[in-house]
N, C-alpha and C positions, 0 to 999 in steps of 0.2 A: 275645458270650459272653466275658466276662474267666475265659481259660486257666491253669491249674495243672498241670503237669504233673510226672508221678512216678518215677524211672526207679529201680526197686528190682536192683541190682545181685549178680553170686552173687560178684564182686571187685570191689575198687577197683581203679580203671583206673591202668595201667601203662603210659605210650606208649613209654616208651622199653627198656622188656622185653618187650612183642609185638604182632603186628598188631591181636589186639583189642584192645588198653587204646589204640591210636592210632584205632581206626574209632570206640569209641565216646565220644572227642572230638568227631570227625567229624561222630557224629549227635546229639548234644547241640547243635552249631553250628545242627545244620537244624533242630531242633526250635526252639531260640531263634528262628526267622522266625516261628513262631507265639505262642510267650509268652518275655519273661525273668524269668517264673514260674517255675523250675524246679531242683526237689529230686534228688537222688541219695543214696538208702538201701542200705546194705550191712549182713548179718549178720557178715562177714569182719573180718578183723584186718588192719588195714593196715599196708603195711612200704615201708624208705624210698626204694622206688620208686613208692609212689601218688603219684599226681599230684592236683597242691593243687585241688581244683574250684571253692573260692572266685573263684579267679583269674578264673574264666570266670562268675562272679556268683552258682554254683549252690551251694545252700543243702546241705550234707550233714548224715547223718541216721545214727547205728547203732540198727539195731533186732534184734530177738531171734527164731532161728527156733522153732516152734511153741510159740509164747506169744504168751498172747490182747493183750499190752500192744500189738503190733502193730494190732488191731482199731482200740484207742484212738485209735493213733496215724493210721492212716489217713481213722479219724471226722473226725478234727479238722482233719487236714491237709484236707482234701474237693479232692482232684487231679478234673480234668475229663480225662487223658487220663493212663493207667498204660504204664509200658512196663516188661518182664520180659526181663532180660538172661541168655537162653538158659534150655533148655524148662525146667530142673531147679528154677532160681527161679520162673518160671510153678509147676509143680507143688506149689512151699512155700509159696507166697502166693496163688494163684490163688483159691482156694477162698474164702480170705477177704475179699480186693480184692472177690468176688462177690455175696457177702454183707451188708457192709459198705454200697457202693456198686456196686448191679447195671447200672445206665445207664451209668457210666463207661466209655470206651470202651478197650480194653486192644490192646496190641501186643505180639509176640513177637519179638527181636534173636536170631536163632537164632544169629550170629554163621556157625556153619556147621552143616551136619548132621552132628549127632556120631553115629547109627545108621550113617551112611555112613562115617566113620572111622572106627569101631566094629568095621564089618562086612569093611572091608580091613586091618585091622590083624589080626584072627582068618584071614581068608584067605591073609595074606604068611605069619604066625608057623607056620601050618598047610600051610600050598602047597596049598590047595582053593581051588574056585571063590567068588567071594563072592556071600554071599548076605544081601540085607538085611533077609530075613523073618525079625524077632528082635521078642523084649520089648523092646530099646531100639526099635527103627522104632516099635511100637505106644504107647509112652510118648510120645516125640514127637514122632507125628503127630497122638495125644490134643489135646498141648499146642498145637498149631496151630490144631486145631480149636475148640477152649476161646476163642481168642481171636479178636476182629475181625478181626485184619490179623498178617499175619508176616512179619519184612523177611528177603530169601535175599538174599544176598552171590555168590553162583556164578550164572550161568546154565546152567549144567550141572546144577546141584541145582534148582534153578527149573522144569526141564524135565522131571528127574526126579518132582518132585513131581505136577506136572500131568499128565503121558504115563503115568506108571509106578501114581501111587498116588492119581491121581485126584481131587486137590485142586482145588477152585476157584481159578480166576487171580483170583475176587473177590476170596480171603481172602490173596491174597498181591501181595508187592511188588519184584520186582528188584530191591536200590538196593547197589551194590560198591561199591567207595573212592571217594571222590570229589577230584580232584585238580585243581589250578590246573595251567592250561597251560602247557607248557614254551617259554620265548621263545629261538627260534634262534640270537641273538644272546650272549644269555646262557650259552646250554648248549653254542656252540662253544667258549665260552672255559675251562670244564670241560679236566681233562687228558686230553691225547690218547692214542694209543696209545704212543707211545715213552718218555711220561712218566708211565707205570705197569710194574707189573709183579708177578708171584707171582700166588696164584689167595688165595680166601676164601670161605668160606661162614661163615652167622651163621644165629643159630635160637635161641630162649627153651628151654632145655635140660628145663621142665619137660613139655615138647609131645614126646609118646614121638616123632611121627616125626622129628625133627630129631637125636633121638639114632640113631636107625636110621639115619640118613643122612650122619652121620659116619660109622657103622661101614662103610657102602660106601664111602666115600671112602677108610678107611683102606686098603678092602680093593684099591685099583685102583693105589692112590697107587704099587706102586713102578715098575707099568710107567708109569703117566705121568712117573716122576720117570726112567726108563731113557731115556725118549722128549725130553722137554727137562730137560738139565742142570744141576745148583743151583737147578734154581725149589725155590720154597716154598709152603708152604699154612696160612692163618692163620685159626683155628677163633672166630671169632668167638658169644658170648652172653649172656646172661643166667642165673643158677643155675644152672652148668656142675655135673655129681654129679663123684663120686672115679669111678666110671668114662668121663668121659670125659677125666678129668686126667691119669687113667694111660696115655692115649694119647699123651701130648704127646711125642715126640722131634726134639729138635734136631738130631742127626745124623742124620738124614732128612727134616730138613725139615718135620715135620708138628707142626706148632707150635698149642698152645692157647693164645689169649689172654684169654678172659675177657669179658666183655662191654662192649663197644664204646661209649666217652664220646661220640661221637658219631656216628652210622652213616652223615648225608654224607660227613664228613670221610674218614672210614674207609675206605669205600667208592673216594673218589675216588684212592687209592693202589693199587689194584690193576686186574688187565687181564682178569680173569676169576671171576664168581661161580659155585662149582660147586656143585650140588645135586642128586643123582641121587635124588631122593626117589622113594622105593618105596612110601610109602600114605601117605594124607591125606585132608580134605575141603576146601570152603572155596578161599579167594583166599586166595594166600602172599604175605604184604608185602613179603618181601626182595626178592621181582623186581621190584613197584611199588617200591621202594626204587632199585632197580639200575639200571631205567630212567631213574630222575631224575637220578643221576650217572653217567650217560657209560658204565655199567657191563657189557656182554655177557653172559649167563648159557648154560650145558650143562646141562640139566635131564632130568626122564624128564615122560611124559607126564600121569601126573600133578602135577608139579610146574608144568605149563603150565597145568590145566586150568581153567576157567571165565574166565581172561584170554584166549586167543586162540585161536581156528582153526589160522591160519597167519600167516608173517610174523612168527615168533617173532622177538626180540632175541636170538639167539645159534641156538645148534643144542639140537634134542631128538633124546636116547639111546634107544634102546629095550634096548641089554644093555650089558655093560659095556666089549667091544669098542667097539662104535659111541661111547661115552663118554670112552673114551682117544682116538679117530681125533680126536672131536671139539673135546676139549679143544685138541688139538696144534693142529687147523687155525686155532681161533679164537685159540689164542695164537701163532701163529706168521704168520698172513698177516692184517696191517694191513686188504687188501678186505673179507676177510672181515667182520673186526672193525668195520670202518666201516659196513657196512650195518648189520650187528645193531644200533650205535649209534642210526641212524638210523629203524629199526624201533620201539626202543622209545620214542623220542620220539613216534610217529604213534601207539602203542598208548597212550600216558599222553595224550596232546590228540583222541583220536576215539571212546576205551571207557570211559575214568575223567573227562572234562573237567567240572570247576566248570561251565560253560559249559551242558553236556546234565543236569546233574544235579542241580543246586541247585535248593530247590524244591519239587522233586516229591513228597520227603515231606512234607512241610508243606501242598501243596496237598490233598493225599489225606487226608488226617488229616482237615484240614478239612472237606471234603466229608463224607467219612463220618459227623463228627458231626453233620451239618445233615442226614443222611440215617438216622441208625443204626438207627433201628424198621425200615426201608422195608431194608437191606441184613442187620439180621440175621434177617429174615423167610426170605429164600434158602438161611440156614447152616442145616438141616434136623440134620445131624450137631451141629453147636453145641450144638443143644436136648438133644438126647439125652444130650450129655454131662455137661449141667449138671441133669437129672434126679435128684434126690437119692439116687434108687436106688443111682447110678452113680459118686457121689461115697466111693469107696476111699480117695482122697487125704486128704477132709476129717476120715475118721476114724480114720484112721492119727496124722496129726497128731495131732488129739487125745487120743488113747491115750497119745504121747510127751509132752506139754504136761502128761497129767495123773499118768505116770508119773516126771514130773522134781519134782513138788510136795513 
């Protein structure tokens, strides 16, 4: 079968403003093992942080949300394998990719579960327990269902899906960063402990929780700064808002810089990444970042979450005590800081390696289309939801398509 593949995007990818505009490089690479047939369409306006996709040979497309030209466009293109970057684009094209061409076989980049950030971002702002029986869980988990196969990023949300809301592991796929291995040789010669210094956190300021997570910083920073004297803390991001530029003080130390021309480089200047992130979903790139340069991170447990157990590369906070004690340790005792070094190098070559993960999408995809009568005969929910009855989505759109004429 000569492969076309279609990646209908809700942005153009940004790798050097957030983890997703870098993953879904990542998975454009894997999917190339299968065709370098391969488009990328976005309704979005791009700004001069999207990244050129030609570079990487993919053919880019803007198309129009609910207008039928898209139809057109997908007739003509005839993709043998659509992928839908996170549920919201699935729900604006789905319907018609369906339509269009029903054998196609479609994929979900949930990137991460945004019901689940959703539902602790209403539980922190609120101080209740979270709870993720919402309209957003049921929208997509729709969009999961709608589709063949849906790539999780988290093993945490992987497990949640399966244990909790009872997903088929058919219909889904583990696959987190995938990273080239760190060579020893290489990553000692990275600077040491004595040849860094100050702390830094970095975050795409349009992502609420990174802005919440400076405000904890702000909020800790003067006992850490009581505790070690003249450190500083350098606020690394991308679309920093006027509230978090009004935080910048020099005479304190707590210094905005803006977003980061380069975040090895950047990185490799400091002795400590601090992120007491208080809600989120997903895999946080800045620790995969951290780990690659030599960098120790003090996190809270979500900010660890669906990278590791245990053997974290620095210390996990559970309140903001434990967060000052931990900052001080890791910035002040060299052992300390040497193991976490050393931890994250084994978490970036044993959970993320090129090595266990290249591949596997590609194999799978594959498969599935030599298989797809025979596997979506099992998605019993699938059917149901693609029941004309049941299609809300299809005629909403159309209402707006024929309300814009």
């Amino acid at each position: 079968m000569n492969n076309r593949i279609l990646i209908i995007g809700l942005v153009w990818p940004e790798p050097t403003s957030s983890a997703a505009g870098w993953h879904m490089l990542q998975l454009i690479q894997q999917l190339q093992l299968i065709t370098k047939d391969i488009h990328f369409a976005s309704a979005a306006s791009k700004s001069v942080a999207s990244f050129a996709l030609n570079e990487m040979q993919v053919q880019e497309h803007t198309i129009a949300l609910n207008n039928e030209s898209f139809n057109t466009f997908i007739s003509n293109l005839q993709p043998t394998i659509v992928v839908y970057d996170r549920f919201v684009t699935e729900e604006q094209f789905g319907w018609r990719v369906k339509e269009c061409l029903p054998n196609v076989l479609t994929v979900l980049d949930t990137e991460d579960l945004h019901f689940v950030r959703k539902a602790r971002t209403i539980a922190y702002k609120k101080n209740i327990e979270i709870n993720y029986d919402s309209p957003d869980c049921y929208r997509e988990l729709a969009a999961i269902y709608r589709c063949d196969l849906s790539l999780i990023i988290s093993q945490f949300e992987y497990d949640l899906l399966v244990k909790e809301f009872n997903v088929s592991p058919n219909q889904l796929l583990y696959l987190p960063f995938i990273e080239h291995d760190l060579q020893i040789d290489i990553f000692n010669k990275l600077p040491n402990f004595h040849q860094r210094k100050n702390l830094m956190f970095i975050g795409n300021f349009i992502h609420e929780p990174n802005f919440e997570t400076v405000l904890q910083l702000k909020k800790v920073w003067p006992e850490i700064r009581k505790r070690i004297k003249n450190i500083e803390i350098h606020i690394y991001g991308a679309y920093p808002t006027h509230k978090i530029n009004q935080l910048h003080n020099v005479a304190t130390g707590f210094i905005i810089k803006g977003k980061a021309d380069d975040v090895n480089t950047t990185m490799q200047n400091y002795r400590i990444l601090t992120a007491p992130i208080p809600f989120g979903a997903g895999l946080k790139g800045k620790f995969i970042d951290g780990f690659k340069n030599k960098l120790p991170s003090v996190t809270t447990n979500i900010g660890s979450e669906g990278i590791t157990a245990d053997n974290w590369a620095g210390i996990i906070a559970t309140n903001e005590t434990d967060f000052v004690n931990a900052v001080y340790e890791l910035y002040t005792n060299e052992e300390s800081w040497d193991n976490a070094v050393v931890n994250g190098l084994l978490i970036i070559n044993t959970c993320f390696s090129f090595k266990i993960w290249n591949g596997v999408l590609a194999n799978l995809l594959l498969n599935l289309q030599n298989n797809l009568e025979e596997h979506r005969k099992k998605l019993i929910i699938q059917k149901i939801l693609w029941h004309q009855s049941l299609q809300a989505l299809k005629y909403m759109s159309l209402w707006i398509e024929e309300k814009n004429k």
